[in-house]
C-alpha positions as CSV (number, residue, x, y, z in Angstrom):
1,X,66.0,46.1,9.3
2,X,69.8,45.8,10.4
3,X,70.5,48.7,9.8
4,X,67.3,50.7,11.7
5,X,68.8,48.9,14.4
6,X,72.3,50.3,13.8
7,X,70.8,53.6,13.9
8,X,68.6,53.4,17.1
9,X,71.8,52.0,18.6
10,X,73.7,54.9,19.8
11,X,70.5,56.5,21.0
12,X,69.6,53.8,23.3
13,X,72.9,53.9,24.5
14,X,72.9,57.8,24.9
15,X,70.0,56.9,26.8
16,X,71.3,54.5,29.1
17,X,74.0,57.0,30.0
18,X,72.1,59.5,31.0
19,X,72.6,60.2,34.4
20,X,69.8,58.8,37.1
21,X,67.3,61.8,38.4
22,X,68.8,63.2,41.6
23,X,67.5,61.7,45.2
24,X,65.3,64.7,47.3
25,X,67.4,65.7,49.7
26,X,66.0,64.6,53.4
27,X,64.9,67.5,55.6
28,X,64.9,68.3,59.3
29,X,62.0,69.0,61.3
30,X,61.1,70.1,65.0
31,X,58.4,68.2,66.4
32,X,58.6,69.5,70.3
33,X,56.4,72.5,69.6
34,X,53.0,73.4,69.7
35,X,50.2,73.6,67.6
36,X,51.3,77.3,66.6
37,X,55.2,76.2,66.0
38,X,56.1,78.4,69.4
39,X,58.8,76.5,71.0
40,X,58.7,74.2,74.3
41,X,59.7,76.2,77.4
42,X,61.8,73.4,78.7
43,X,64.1,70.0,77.8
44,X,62.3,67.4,75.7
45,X,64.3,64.1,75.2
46,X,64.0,60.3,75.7
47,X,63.1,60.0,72.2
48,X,62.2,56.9,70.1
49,X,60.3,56.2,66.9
50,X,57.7,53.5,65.6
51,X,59.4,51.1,63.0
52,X,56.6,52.3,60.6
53,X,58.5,55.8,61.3
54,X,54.7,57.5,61.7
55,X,54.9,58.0,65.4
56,X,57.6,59.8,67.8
57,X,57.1,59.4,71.6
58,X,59.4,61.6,73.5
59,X,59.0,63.3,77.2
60,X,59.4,66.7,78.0
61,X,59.1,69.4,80.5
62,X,57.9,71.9,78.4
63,X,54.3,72.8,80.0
64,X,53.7,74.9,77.3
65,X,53.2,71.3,75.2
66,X,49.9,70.4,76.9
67,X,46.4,71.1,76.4
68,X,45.4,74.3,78.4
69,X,43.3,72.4,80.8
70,X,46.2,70.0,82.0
71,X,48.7,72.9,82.6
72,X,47.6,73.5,86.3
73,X,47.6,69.8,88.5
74,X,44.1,68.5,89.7
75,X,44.2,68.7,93.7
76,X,45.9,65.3,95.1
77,X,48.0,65.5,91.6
78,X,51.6,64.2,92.3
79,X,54.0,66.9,91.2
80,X,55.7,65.6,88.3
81,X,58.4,67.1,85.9
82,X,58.1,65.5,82.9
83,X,55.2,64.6,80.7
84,X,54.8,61.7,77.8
85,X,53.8,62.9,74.0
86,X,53.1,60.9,71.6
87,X,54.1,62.8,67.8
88,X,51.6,61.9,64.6
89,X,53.7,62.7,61.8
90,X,51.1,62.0,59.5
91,X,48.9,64.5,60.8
92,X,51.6,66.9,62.4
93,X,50.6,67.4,65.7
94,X,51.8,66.5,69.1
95,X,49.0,64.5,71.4
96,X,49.9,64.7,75.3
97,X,49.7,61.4,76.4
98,X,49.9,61.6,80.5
99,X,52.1,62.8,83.2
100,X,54.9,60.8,82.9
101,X,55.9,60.8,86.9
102,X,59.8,60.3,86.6
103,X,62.1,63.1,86.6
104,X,64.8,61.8,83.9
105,X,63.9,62.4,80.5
106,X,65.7,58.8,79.6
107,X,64.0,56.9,77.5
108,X,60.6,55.8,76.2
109,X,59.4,52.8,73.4
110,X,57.0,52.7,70.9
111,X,54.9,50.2,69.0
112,X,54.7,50.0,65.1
113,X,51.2,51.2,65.1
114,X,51.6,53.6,68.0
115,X,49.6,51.8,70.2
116,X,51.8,50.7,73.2
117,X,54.0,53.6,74.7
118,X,56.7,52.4,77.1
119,X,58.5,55.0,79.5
120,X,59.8,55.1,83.0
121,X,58.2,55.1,86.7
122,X,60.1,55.9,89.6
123,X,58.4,53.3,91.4
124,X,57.2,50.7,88.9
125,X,60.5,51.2,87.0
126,X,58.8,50.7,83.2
127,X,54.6,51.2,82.8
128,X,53.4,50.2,79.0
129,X,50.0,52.2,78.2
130,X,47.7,50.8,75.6
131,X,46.3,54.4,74.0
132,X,43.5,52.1,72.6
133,X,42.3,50.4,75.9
134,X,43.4,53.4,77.8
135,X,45.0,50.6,79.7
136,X,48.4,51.5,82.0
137,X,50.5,47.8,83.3
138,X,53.3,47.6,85.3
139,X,55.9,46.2,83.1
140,X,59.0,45.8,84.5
141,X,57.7,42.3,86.1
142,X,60.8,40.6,87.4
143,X,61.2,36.5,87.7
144,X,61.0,35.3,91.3
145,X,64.3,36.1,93.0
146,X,65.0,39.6,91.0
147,X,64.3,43.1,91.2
148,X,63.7,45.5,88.2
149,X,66.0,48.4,87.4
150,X,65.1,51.8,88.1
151,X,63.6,54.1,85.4
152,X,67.2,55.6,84.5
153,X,68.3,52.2,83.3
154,X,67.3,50.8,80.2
155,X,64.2,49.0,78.7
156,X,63.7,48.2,75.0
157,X,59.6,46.9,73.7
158,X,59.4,44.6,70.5
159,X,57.9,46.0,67.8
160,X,54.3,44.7,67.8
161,X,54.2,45.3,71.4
162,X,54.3,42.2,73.0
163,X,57.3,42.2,74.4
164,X,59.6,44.3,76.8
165,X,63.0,43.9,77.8
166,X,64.7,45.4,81.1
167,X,67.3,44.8,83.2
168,X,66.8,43.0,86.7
169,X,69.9,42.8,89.4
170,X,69.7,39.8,92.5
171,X,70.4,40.5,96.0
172,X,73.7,39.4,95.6
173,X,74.0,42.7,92.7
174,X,74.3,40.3,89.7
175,X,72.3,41.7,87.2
176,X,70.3,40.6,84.0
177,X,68.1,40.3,81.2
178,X,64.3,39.5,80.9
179,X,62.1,39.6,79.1
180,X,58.4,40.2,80.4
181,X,55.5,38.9,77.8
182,X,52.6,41.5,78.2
183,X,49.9,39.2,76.6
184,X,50.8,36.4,78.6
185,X,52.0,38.3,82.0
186,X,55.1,35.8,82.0
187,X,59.0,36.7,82.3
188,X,61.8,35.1,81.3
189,X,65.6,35.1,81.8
190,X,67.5,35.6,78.5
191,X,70.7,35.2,79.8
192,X,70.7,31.4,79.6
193,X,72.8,28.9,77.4
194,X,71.4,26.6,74.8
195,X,70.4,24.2,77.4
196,X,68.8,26.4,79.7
197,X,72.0,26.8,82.5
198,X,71.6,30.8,83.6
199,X,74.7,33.1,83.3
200,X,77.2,32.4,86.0
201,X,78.5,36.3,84.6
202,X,78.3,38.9,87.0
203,X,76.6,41.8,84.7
204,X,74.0,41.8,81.4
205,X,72.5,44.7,79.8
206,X,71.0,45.6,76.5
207,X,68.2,43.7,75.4
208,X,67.4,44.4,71.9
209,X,64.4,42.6,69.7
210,X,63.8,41.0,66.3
211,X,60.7,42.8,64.3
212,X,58.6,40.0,66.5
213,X,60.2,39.4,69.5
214,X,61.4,35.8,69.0
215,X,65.3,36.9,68.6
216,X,66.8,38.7,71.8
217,X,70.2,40.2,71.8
218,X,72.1,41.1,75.4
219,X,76.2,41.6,76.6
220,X,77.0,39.6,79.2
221,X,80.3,38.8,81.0
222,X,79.3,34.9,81.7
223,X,81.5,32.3,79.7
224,X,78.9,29.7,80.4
225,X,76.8,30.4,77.6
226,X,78.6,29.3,74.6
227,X,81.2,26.8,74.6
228,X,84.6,27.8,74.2
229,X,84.1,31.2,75.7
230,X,86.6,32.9,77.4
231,X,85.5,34.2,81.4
232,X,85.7,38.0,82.0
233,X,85.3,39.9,79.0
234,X,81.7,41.7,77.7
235,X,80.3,39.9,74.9
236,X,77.3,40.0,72.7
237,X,75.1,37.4,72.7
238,X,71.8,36.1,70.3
239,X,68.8,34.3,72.1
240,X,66.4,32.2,70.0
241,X,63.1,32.5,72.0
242,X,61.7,30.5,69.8
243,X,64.1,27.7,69.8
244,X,66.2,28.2,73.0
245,X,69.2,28.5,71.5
246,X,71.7,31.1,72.4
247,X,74.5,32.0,69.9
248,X,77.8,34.0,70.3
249,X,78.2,37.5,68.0
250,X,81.7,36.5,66.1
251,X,83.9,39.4,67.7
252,X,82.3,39.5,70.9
253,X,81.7,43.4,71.1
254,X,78.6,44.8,73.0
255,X,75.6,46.2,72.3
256,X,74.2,44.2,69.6
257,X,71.2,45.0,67.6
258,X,68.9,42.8,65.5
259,X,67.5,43.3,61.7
260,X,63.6,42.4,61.7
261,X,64.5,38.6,61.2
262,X,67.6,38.2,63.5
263,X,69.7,37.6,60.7
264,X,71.6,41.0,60.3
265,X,73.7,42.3,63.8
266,X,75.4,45.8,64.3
267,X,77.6,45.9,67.3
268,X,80.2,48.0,69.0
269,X,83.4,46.1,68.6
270,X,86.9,47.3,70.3
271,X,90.2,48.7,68.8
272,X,93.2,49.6,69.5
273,X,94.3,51.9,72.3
274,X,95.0,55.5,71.8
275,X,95.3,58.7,73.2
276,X,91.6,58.9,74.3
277,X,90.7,55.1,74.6
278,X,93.2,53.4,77.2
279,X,91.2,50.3,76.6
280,X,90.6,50.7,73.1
281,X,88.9,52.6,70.5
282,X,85.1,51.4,70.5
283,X,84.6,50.5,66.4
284,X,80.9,50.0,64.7
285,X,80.8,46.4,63.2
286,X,77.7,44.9,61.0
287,X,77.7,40.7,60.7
288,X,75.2,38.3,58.9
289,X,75.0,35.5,61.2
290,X,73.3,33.6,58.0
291,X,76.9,34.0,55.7
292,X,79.5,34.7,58.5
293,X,80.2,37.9,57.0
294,X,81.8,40.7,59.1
295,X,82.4,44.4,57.8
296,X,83.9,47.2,59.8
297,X,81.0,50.4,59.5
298,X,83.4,52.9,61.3
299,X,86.6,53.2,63.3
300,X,85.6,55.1,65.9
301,X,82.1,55.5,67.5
302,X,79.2,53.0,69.1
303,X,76.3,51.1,67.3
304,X,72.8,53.0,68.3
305,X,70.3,50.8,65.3
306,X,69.9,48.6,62.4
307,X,67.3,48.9,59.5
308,X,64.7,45.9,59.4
309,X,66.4,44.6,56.5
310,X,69.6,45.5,58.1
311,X,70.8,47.2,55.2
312,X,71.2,50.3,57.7
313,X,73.2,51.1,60.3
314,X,72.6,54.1,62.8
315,X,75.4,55.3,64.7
316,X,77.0,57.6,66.8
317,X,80.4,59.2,67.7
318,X,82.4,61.3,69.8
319,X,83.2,64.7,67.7
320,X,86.9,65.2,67.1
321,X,87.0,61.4,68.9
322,X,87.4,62.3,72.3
323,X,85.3,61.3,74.3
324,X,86.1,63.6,77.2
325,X,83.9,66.3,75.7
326,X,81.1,64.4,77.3
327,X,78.0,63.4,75.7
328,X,77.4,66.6,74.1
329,X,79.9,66.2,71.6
330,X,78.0,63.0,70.6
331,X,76.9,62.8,66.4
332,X,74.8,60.9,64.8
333,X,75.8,58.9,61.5
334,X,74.1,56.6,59.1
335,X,76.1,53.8,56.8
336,X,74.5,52.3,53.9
337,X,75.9,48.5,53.4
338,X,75.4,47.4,50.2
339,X,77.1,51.2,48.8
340,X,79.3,52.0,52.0
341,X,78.1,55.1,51.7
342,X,77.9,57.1,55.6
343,X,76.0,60.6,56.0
344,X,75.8,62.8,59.4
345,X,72.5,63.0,60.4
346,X,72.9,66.1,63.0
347,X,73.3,68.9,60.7
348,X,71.9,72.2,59.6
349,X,69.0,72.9,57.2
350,X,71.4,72.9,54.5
351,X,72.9,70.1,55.2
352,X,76.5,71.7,56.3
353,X,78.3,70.8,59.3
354,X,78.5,73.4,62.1
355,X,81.5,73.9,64.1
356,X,79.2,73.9,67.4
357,X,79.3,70.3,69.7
358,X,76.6,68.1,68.4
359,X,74.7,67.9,71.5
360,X,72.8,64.5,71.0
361,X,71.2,62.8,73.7
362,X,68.9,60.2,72.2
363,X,68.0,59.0,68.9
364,X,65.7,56.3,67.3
365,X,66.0,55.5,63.6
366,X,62.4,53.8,61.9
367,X,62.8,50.4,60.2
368,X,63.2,50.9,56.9
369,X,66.1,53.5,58.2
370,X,64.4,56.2,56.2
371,X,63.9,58.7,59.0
372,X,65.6,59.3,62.0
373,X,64.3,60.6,65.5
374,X,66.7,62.5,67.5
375,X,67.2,65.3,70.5
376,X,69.8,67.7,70.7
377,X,70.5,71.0,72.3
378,X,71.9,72.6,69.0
379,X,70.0,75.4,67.4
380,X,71.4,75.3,64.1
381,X,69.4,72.3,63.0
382,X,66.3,74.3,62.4
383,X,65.9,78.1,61.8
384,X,63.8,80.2,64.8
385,X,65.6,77.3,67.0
386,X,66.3,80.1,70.1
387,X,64.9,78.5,73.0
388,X,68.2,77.0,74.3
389,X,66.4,73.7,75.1
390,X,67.1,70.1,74.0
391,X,64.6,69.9,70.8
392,X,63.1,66.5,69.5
393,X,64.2,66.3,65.4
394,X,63.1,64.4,62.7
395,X,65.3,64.0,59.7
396,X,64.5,62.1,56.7
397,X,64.0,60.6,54.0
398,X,67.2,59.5,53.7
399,X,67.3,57.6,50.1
400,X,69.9,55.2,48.8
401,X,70.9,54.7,45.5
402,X,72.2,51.5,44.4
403,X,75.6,51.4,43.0
């Protein structure tokens, strides 16, 4: 009996050495087309994706995108320039939503499920539709005493749909962060300390959710909302809705973004000066507000998302690292956490890197950071790309492999 065992020895050994079956390489694909794969015959941008990662809403100009019988306005129509979609990756197809009314392609949300579609208004600032209902409210409710952004600025939705964030500014132009509940038709100030004093900063943005809403994270300038903080400076900040508790991101930074449970934090953190920065060189940091830890994701470039486990991190980056070459020269990069390992998203079908500026304008990343939803002006992510348009892309899946 020993020695069958010394024989099957080396072969289970041989076979633990074998090396692990390669990961599929992800893919890229072009979603603003029509049924036939012709191109859109203009820009489509504002792009964001469901946390499922099923669903891509986007707006566009392309008229070319809608159903035959919505391509010439109804009499009393409002002319309008850009128009909402709603992408079904599961089924491939693009479903025209409605006549989006603003004429920025900035930005739009999206629920898990695809339900609730955020996007702009020039006059309501943020309308939420409810595709099921058929429903359209007026979102962007502000607390008594503010005013709601315009449409460029921007909003963020939680992920069950509950819950939208948008910026607000007082007559005095101090601006901030609330938080509207749609179920409940109630808004709230987020830029508040533990017991409840409001900012006395004079700017907030941001506004990012937890999977459910109950964690909000903003930047503010006030130094009343923590003890010990300094006055002046742009910090990030956590709000317990639940709890109402507010906490400090260690670093300070701005831009902070939540993991499904709040626990997890990616935010852009400052270094030092250089040739390009005069203030600093804006770093990517991920923290885990549970163990303290800190880690540096990359030296140069801005934190755009964070997987639901926050094991993730999406973010982007000036090419060459100046960012003089405007946001065209913006890439796209994801960073593993547990492996360190960092891939470009933004690249051609085989997966080189192509001398031509990057040309991304937005970008949404799904929560299990598997896929990737972004627009771009480059033609070299897809073949037959010759419209000279910005595009909406999916790329994905992106696999990891544990080391």
């Amino acid at each position: 009996m020993v020695q069958r065992w010394c024989l099957l020895l080396p072969v289970l050994i041989a076979a633990t050495a074998l090396p692990a079956p390669a990961l599929a390489a992800p893919t890229t694909e072009r979603i603003s087309v029509t049924k036939r794969g012709i191109q859109g015959n203009g820009n489509s941008a504002g792009v964001s994706i469901s946390a499922n990662g099923r669903y891509v809403a986007f707006l566009s100009e392309a008229t070319n995108l809608l159903p035959r019988r919505k391509r010439r306005p109804r009499p009393g129509d409002t002319p309008v320039r850009s128009f909402l979609f709603a992408h079904d990756r599961a089924r491939d197809r693009n479903v025209f939503v409605r006549r989006a009314g603003s004429d920025a392609l900035v930005s739009t949300a999206i629920s898990e499920t695809g339900r609730y579609l955020a996007f702009p208004q020039p006059i309501s600032g943020v309308n939420v539709l409810d595709r099921r209902r058929g429903r359209v409210m007026n979102a962007a409710v502000a607390a008594l005493g503010w005013t709601p952004f315009t449409p460029r600025d921007f909003f963020s939705m939680s992920a069950n749909g509950r819950y939208l964030a948008f910026q607000a500014y007082s007559s005095d132009n101090r601006t901030q962060v609330q938080v509207r509940d749609l179920r409940r038709g109630r808004t709230e100030n987020v830029v508040v300390s533990s017991s409840g004093e409001e900012g006395n900063g004079e700017r907030a943005f941001g506004g990012w959710f937890s999977g459910d809403g109950r964690f909000v994270s903003f930047t503010s300038d006030s130094s009343n909302l923590v003890p010990g903080d300094a006055p002046g400076s742009d910090d990030s900040f956590v709000r317990d809705r639940g709890r109402r508790l507010t906490f400090r991101v260690p670093g300070g930074g701005s831009g902070a973004l939540l993991s499904d449970d709040g626990r997890y934090v990616t935010y852009t953190g400052t270094g030092p000066p250089d040739a390009y920065y005069e203030y600093g060189r804006p770093e990517v940091y991920w923290h885990d507000r549970e163990t303290g830890d800190t880690r540096q994701i990359s030296s140069l470039g801005g934190a755009a998302a964070i997987s639901g486990d926050g094991s993730v991190v999406l973010f982007e980056a000036a090419r060459g690292g100046s960012p003089q070459r405007g946001p065209d020269s913006i890439d796209l990069f994801l960073h593993h956490v547990p492996t360190g390992e960092t891939v470009r998203v933004n690249v051609s079908p085989r997966g080189n890197v192509t001398n031509e500026i990057g040309g991304v304008q937005s970008f949404g990343m799904s929560a299990d950071g598997r896929f990737v939803a972004f627009s771009s002006w480059s033609r070299h992510h897809v073949s037959g790309d010759t419209n000279s348009r910005h595009d909406v892309f999916v790329r994905g899946p992106f696999e990891w492999r544990d080391r």
